[in-house]
C-alpha positions as CSV (number, residue, x, y, z in Angstrom):
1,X,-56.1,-21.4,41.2
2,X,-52.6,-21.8,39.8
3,X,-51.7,-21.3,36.5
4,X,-50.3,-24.2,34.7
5,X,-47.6,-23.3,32.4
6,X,-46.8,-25.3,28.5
7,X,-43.5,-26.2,27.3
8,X,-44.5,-23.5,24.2
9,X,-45.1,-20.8,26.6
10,X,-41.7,-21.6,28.3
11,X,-39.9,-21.4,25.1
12,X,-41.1,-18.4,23.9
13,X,-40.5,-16.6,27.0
14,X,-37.0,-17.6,27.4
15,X,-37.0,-16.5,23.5
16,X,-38.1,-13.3,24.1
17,X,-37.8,-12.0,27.4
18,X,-34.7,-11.2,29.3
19,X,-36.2,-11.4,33.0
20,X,-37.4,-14.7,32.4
21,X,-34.2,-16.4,30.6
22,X,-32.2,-15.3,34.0
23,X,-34.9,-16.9,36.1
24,X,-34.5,-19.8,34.1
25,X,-30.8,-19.5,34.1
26,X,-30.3,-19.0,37.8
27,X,-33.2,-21.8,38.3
28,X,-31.4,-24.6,36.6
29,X,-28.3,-23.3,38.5
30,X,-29.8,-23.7,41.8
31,X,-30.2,-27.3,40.7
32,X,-27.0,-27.9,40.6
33,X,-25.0,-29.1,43.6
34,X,-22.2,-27.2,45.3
35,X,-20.0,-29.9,44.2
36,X,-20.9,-29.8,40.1
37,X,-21.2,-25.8,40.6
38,X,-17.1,-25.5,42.2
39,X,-16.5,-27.9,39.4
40,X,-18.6,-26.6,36.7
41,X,-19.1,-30.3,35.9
42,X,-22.3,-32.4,36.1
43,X,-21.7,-35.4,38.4
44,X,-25.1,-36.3,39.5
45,X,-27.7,-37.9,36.8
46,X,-30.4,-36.8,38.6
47,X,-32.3,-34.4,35.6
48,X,-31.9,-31.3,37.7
49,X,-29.5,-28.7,36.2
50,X,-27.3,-28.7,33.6
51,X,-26.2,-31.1,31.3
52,X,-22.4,-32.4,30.9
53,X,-22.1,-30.8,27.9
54,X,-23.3,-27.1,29.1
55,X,-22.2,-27.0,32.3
56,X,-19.2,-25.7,31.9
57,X,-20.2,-22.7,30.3
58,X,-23.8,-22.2,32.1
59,X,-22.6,-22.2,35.4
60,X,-19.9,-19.3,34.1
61,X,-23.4,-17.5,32.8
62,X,-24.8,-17.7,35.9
63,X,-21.7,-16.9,38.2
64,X,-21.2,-13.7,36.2
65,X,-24.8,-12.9,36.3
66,X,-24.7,-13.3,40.1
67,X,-22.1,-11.1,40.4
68,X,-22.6,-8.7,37.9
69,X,-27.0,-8.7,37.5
70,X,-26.5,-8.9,33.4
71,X,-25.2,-10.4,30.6
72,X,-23.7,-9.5,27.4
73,X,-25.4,-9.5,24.1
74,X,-23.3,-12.7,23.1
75,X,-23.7,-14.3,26.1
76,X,-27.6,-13.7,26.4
77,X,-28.0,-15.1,22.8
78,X,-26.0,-18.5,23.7
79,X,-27.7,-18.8,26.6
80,X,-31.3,-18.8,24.5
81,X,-29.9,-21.5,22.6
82,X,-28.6,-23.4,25.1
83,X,-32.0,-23.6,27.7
84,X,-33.7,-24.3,24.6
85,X,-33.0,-28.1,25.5
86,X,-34.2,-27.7,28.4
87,X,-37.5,-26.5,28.6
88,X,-39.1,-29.8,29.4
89,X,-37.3,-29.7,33.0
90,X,-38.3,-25.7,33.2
91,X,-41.5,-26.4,33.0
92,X,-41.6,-28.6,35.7
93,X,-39.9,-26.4,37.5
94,X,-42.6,-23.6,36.6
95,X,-45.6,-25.6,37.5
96,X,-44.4,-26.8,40.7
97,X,-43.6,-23.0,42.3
């Protein structure tokens, strides 16, 4: 049986634990397309990735993440608040793995 995660339980993880805020990071990443991540723009309104607003600097999270495997106190602090907004789309993303 699979274990069906809440948008609480998300949160708080994210919140609280470093492993899972880069899952979740590199997760909504992935969801972007080649195209938004070259331009660090969202071009698609599909409700996969990043929003217009964040995508600029989330996709430079994630790129320096990827290349360096952590980030910065600062940049590990705005990332909690930024994937706050978006824990209703991480859930999905949690329950359907």
């Amino acid at each position: 049986m699979t274990r069906t995660w809440t948008e609480v339980e998300i949160s708080t993880l994210i919140q609280t634990n470093d492993t899972v805020l880069y899952r979740a990071l590199i997760r909504l990443y992935n969801c972007q397309t080649a195209d938004e991540k070259s331009s660090q723009t969202t071009r698609n309104k599909n409700g996969a990735g990043f929003n217009a607003y964040d995508a600029k600097f989330l996709t430079n999270v994630a790129e320096f993440y990827k290349a360096r495997g952590f980030l910065t106190v600062g940049q590990k602090a705005a990332t909690r608040r930024k994937l706050a907004k978006y824990t209703k789309q991480l859930t999905r993303i949690a329950n359907s793995l």
